[in-house]
PATORKE-473460 format. One record per residue (C-alpha): x negated, y, z negated; residue in three letters. Coordinates in steps of 0.5 Angstrom, whole numbers, plus 2048, in hexadecimal, padded with zeros to 3 digits. Layout:
<pts>
[pt [X, Y, Z], ALA]
...
</pts>
This chain:
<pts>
[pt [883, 7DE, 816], UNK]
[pt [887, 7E2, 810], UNK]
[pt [885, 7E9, 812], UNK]
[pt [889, 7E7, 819], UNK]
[pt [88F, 7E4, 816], UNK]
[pt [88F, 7E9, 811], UNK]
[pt [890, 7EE, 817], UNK]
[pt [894, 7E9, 81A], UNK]
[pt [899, 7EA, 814], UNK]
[pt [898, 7F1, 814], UNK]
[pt [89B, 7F2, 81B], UNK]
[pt [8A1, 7ED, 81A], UNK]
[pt [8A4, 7F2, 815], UNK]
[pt [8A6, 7F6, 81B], UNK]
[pt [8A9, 7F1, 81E], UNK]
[pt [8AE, 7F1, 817], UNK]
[pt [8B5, 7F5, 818], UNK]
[pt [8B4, 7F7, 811], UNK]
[pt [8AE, 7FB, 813], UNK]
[pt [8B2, 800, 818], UNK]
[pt [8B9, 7FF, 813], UNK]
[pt [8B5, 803, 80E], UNK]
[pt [8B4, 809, 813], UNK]
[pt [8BC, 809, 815], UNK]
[pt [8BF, 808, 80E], UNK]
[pt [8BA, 80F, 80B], UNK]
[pt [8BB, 813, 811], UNK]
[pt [8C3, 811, 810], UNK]
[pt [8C2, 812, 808], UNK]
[pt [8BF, 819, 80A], UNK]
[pt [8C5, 81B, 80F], UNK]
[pt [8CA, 819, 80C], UNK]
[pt [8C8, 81D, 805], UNK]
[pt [8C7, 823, 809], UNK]
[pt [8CE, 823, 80C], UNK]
[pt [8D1, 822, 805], UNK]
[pt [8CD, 828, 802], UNK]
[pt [8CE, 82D, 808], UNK]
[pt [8D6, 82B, 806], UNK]
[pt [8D5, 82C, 7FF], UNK]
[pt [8D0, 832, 7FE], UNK]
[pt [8CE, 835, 806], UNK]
[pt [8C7, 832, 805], UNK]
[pt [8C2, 82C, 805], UNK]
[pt [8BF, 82B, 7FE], UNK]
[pt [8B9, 827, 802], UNK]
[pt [8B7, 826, 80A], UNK]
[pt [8B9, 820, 80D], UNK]
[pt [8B2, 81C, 80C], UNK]
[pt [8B3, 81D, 805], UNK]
[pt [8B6, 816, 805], UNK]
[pt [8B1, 814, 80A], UNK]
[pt [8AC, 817, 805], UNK]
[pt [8AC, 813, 7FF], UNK]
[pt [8AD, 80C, 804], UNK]
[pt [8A7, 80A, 803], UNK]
[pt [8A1, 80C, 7FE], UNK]
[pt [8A4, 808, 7F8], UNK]
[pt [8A6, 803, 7FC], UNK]
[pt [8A0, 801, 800], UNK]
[pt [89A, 801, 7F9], UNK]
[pt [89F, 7FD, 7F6], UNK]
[pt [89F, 7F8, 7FD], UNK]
[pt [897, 7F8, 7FC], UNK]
[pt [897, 7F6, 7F4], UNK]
[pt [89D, 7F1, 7F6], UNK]
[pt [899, 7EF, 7FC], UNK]
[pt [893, 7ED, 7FA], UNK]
[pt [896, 7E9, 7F3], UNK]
[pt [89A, 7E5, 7F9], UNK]
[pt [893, 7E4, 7FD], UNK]
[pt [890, 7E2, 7F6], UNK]
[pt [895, 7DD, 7F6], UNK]
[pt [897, 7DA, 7FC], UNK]
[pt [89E, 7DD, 7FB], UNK]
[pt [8A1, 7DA, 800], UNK]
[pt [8A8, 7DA, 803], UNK]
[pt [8AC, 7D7, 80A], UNK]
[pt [8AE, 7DB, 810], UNK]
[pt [8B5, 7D9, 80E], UNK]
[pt [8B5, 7DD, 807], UNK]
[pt [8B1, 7E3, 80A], UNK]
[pt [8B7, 7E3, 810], UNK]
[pt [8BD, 7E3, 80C], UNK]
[pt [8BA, 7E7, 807], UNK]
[pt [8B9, 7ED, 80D], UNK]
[pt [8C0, 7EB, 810], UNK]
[pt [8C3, 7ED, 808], UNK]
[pt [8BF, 7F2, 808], UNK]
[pt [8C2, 7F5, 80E], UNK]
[pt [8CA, 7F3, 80D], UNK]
[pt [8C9, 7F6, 807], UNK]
[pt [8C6, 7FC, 809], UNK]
[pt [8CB, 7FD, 80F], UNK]
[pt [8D0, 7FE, 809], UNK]
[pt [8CD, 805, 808], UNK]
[pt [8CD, 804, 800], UNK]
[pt [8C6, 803, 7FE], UNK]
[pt [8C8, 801, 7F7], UNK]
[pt [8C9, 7FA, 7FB], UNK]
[pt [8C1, 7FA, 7FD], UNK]
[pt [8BF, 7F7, 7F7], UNK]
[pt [8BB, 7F2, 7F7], UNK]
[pt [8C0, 7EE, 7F3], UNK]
[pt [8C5, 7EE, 7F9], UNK]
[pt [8C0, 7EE, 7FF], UNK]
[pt [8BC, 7E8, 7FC], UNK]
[pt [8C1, 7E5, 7F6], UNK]
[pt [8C6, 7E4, 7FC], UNK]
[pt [8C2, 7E1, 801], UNK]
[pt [8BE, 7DC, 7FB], UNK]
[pt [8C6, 7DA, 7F9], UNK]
[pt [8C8, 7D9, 801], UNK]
[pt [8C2, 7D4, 802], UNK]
[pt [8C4, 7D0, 7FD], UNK]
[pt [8CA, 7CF, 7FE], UNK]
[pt [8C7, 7CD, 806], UNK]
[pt [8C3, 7C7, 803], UNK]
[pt [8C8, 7C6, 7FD], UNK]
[pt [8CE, 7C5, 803], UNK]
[pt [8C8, 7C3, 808], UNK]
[pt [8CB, 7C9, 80C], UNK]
[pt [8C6, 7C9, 812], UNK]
[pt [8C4, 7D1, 815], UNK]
[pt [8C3, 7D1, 81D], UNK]
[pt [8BB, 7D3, 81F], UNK]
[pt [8B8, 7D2, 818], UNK]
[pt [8B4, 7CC, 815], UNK]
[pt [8B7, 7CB, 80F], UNK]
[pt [8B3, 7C5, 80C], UNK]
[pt [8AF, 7C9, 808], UNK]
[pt [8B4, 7CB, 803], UNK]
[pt [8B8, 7C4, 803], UNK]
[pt [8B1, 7C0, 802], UNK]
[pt [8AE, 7C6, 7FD], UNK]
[pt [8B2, 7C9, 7F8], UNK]
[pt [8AB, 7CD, 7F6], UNK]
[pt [8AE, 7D2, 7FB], UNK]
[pt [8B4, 7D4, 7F8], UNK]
[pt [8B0, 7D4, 7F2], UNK]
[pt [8AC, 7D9, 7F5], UNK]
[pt [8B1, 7DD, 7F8], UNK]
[pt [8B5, 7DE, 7F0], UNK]
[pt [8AE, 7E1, 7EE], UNK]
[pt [8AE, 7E6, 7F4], UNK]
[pt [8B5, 7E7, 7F2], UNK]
[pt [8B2, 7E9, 7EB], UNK]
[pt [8AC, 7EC, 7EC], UNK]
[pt [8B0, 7F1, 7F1], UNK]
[pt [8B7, 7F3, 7ED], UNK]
[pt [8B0, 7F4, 7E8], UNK]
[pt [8AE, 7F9, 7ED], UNK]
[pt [8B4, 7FC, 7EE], UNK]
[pt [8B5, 7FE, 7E7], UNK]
[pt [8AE, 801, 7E6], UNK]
[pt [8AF, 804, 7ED], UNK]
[pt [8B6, 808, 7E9], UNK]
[pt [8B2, 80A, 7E4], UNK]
[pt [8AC, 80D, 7E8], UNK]
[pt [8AF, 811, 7EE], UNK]
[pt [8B6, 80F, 7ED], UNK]
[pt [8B7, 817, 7EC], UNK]
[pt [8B4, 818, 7F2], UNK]
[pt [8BA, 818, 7F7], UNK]
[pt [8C0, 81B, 7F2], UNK]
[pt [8C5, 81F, 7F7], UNK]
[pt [8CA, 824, 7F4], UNK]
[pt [8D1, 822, 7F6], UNK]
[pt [8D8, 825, 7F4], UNK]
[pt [8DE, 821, 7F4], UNK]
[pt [8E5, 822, 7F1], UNK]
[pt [8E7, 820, 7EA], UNK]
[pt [8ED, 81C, 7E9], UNK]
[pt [8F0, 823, 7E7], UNK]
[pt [8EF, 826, 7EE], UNK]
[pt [8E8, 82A, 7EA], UNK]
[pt [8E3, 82B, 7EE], UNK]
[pt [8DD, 828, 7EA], UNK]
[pt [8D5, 826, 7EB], UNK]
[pt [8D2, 820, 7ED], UNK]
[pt [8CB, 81D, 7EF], UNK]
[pt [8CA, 816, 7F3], UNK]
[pt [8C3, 813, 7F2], UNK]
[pt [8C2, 80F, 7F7], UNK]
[pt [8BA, 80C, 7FA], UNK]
[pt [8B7, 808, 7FF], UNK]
[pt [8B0, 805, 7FD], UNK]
[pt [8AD, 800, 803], UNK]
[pt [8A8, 7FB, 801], UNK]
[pt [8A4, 7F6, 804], UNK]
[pt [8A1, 7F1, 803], UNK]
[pt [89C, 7EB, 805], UNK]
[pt [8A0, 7E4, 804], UNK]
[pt [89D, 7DD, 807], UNK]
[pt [8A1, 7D9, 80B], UNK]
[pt [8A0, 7D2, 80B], UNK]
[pt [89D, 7D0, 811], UNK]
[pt [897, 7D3, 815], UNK]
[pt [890, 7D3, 816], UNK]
[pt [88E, 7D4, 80F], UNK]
[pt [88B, 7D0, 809], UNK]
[pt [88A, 7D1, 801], UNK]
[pt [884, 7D5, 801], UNK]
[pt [884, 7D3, 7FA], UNK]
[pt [886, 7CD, 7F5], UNK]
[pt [88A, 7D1, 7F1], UNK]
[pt [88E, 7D4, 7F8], UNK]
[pt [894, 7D3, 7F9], UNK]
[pt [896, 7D3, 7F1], UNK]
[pt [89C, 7D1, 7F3], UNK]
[pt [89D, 7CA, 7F7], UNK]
[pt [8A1, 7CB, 7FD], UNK]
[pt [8A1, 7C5, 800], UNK]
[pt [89C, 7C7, 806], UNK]
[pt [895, 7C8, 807], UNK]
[pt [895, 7CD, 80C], UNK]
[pt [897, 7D4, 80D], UNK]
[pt [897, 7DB, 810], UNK]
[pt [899, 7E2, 80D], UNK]
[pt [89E, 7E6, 80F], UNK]
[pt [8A0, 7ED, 80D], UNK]
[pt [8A7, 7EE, 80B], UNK]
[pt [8AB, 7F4, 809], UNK]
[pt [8B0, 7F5, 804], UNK]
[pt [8B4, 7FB, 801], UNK]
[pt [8B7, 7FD, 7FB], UNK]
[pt [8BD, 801, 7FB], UNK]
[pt [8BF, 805, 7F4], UNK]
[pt [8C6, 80A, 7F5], UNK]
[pt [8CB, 80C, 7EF], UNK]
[pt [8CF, 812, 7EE], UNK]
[pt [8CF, 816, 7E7], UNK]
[pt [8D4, 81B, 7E5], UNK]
[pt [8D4, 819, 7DE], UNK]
[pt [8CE, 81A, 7DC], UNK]
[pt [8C7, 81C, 7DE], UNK]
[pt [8C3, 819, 7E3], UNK]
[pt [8BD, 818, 7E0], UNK]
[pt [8C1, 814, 7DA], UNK]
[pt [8C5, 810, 7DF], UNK]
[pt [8BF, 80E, 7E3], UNK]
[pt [8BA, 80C, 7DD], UNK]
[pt [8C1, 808, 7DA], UNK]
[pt [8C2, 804, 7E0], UNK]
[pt [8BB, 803, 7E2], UNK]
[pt [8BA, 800, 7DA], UNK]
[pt [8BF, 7FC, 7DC], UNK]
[pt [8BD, 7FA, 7E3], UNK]
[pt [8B6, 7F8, 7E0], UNK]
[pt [8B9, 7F3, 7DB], UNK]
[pt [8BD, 7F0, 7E0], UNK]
[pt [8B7, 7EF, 7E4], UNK]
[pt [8B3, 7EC, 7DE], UNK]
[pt [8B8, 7E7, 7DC], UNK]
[pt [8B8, 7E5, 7E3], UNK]
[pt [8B1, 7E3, 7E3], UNK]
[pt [8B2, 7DF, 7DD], UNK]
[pt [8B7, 7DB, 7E1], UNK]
[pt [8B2, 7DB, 7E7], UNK]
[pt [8AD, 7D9, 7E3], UNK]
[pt [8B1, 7D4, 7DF], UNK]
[pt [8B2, 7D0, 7E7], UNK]
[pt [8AB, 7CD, 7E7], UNK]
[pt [8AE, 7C9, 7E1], UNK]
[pt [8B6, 7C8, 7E3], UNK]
[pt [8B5, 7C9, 7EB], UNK]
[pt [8BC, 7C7, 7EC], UNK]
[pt [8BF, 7CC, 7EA], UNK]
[pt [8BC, 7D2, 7E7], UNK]
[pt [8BA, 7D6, 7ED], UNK]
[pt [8C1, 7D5, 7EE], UNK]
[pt [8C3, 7D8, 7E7], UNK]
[pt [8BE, 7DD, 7E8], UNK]
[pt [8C2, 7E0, 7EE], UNK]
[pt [8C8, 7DF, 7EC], UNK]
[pt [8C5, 7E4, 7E6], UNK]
[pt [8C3, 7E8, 7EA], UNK]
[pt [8C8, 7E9, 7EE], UNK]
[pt [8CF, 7EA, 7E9], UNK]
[pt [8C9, 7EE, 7E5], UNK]
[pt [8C8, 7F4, 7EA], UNK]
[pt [8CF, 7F4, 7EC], UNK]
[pt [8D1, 7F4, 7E5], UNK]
[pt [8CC, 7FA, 7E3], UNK]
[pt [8D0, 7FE, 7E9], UNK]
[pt [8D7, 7FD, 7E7], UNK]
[pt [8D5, 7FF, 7DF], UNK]
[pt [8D2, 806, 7E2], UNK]
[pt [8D8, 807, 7E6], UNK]
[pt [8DD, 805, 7E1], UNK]
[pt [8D9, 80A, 7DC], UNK]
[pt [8D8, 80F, 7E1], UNK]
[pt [8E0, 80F, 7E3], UNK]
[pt [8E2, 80F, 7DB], UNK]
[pt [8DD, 815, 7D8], UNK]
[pt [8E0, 81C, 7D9], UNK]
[pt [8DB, 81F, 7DE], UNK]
[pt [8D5, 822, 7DC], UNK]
[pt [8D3, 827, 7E3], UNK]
[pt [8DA, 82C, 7E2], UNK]
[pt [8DA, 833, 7E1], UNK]
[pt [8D9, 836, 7D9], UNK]
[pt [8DC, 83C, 7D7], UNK]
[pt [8D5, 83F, 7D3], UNK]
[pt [8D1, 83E, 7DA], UNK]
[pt [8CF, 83B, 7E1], UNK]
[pt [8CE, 834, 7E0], UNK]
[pt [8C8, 832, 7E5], UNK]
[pt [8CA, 82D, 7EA], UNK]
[pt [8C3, 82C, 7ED], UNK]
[pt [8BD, 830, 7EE], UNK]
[pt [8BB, 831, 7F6], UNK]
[pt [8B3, 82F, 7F6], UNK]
[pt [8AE, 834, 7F7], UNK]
[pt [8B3, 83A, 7F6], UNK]
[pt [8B3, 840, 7F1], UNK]
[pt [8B7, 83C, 7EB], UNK]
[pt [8B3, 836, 7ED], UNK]
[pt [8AD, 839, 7EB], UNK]
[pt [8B0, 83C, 7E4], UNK]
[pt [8B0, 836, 7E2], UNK]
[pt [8B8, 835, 7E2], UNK]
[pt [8BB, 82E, 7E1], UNK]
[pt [8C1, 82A, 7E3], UNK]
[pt [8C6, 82A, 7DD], UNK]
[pt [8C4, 831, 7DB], UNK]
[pt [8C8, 837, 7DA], UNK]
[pt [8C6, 83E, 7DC], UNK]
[pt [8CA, 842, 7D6], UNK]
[pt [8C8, 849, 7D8], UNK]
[pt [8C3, 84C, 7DE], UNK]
[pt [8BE, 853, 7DD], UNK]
[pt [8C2, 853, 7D5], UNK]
[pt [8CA, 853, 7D8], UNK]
[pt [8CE, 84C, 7D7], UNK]
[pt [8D1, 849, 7DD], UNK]
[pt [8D6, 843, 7E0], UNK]
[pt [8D6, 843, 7E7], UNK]
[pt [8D2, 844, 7EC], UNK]
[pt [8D5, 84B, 7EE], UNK]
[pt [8D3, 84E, 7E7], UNK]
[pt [8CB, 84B, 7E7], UNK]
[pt [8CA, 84D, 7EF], UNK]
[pt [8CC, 854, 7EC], UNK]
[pt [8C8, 853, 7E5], UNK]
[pt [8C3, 852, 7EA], UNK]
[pt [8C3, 858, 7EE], UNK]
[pt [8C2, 85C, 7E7], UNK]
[pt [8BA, 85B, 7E8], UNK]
[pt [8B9, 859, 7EF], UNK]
[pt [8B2, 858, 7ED], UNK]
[pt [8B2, 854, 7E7], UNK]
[pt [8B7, 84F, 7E3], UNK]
[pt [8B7, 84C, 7DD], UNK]
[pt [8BC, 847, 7DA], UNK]
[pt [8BF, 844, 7D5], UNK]
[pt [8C1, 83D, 7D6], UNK]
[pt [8C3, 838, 7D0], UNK]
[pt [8BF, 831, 7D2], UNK]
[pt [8C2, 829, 7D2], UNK]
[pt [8C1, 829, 7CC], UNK]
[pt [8C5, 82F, 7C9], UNK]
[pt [8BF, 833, 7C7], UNK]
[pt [8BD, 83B, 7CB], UNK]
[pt [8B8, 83B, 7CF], UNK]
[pt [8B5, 843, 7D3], UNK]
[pt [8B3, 842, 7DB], UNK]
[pt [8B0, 848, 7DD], UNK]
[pt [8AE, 84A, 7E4], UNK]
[pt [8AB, 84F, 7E8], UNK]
[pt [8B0, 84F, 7EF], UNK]
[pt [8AE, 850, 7F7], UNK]
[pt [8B2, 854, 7FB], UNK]
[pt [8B8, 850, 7FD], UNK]
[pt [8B7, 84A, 7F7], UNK]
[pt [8BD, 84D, 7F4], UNK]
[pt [8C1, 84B, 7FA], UNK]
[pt [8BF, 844, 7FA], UNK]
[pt [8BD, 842, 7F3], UNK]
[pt [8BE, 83B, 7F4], UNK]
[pt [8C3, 837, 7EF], UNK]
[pt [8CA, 834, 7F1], UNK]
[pt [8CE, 834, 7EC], UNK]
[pt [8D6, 833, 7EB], UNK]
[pt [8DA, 839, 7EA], UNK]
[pt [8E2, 839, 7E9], UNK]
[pt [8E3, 83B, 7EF], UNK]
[pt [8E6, 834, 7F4], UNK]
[pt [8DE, 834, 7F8], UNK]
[pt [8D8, 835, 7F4], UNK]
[pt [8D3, 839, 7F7], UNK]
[pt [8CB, 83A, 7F6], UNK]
[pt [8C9, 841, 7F4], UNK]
[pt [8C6, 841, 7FB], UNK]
[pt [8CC, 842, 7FF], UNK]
[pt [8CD, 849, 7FA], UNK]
</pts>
């Protein structure tokens, strides 16, 4: 009986938008970063499934683990909840920005909108919605998803929030050409929850820790995604991302806290743990966007070298070891600035390059490497000359 609903529950995830959204919204990212740095270099810094790539190997082991914690306890929420918050999911997604994919809008959004439908006794057509207006454990329960998942995308940030960082170029606000980077990620979990109402019992005394109100239920496997998107301009990427996901991370402790404080105030503390969440994460992105406008920009053309903008994978600068925020000072012992005068440095030992290049941390490091035929024709950086449109040292 459990394994069939199992398999059930398994085969209702397809049933879900969110599943097949998931592909549109990495295919749409991968086309449109391409697009913009063909525009801005005349290459492609990764292929179109990169996005498509990275989707879900993170995502679906943490489904497992949240899964069989959800299983273990009975973790149960209604069909009304999980379909609004496939519906936030998509509107939101639809905006194109995944900065608005964060579990605190796509799930704090839809806590606070089913509150308020039982606080004004507001009814929602094709949907039973006695079981929030009779138990308040299922907002309770919806607070703690909230937290868990505003946890998760903190820890996701910093893990692989680096993994999806596109170059861009853009105007200062002295008409400058100047160097940026968006950060932007898509993460896909699914996970098992129950609903309440199925064939199924407690297997155990203990199951369901929480009390729902009914004694039956049936599994179902829900998608969710995460969605993480910032540009930086002002400082390194990797600062930028570790600083705002220790700061997403303590957003999501905080709200968990408030989550667990409802079983004792369940009136109203799922709806402070919202509330939290929500004004939170937005205040997170507007203090990044207010720094990053305010500080001079850190990606522009410097007069003691070429200033690395990004590195292409898997090409010769890649395997130097050459890093974002580095600056190539001299190239087979001569100095240069722009890409002109590398391409012909370059061209002095045709076989061989050997670097100078002064670290983000202001100190001198030598690269040295054997080059096959046509590696100098296409080094692989990107970079920001004083020129109006910056050029990769391949288009030399």
């Amino acid at each position: 009986m459990w394994l069939i609903e199992f398999a059930k529950g398994f085969g209702k995830m397809f049933l879900n938008p969110v599943f097949y959204f998931s592909f549109i919204l990495a295919l749409i990212a991968g086309t449109l970063r391409i697009k913009r740095e063909r525009r801005d270099f005349n290459l492609k810094v990764n292929e179109l499934s990169h996005e498509l790539r990275y989707l879900f190997p993170v995502g679906i082991v943490t489904g497992i683990v949240f899964s069989i914690i959800a299983i273990g306890t009975g973790f149960a929420l209604p069909p009304i909840v999980i379909a609004s918050i496939a519906t936030m999911t998509i509107l939101l997604g639809i905006i194109g920005n995944a900065r608005l994919l964060s579990p605190a809008l796509t799930i704090g959004i839809p806590l606070l909108a089913l509150y308020a439908t039982t606080y004004f006794d507001f009814q929602i057509p094709y949907f039973d919605q006695s079981f929030l207006t009779s138990n308040n454990h299922f907002f309770i329960a919806t607070a703690l998803l909230l937290g868990i998942f505003i946890l998760t995308e903190g820890f996701f940030m910093l893990k692989d929030g680096l993994m999806d960082i596109s170059p861009k170029l853009r105007k200062s606000r002295r008409g400058q050409t100047v160097g940026a980077h968006q950060t932007k990620r898509l993460w896909f979990i699914p996970m098992f929850l129950f609903l309440p109402a199925g064939p199924l019992t407690a297997p155990f005394d203990w199951w369901p820790v929480f009390e729902w109100g009914s004694g039956m239920y049936s599994p179902i496997l829900v998608p969710f995604i995460i969605g993480f998107q910032h540009q930086v301009q002002s400082i390194l990427p990797k600062v930028a991302v570790n600083k705002l996901a220790k700061q997403v991370i303590l957003l999501g402790v905080i709200t968990i806290v408030c989550a667990g404080a409802s079983f004792w105030l369940p009136q109203i503390m799922p709806i402070v743990a919202g509330a939290i969440a929500i004004s939170g994460r937005l205040w997170i992105s507007y203090r990044h966007r207010v720094r990053e406008r305010s500080n001079p920009y850190y990606f522009t053309s410097r007069n003691n070298g070429i200033m690395i903008l990004d590195v292409i994978p898997d090409s010769p600068a890649d395997k130097l070891e050459l890093k974002i925020g580095e600056i190539i000072k001299t190239c087979n012992n001569v100095p240069v600035r722009n890409k002109q005068e590398l391409y012909e440095a370059l061209l002095i030992n045709r076989a061989y390059c050997k670097l100078e290049v002064l670290d983000v941390h202001n100190e001198l490091r030598l690269l040295q490497r054997a080059l096959y035929e046509g590696d100098h024709h296409a080094l692989g950086i990107l970079f920001v000359e004083k020129r109006s449109i910056p050029v990769s040292v391949e288009a030399g």
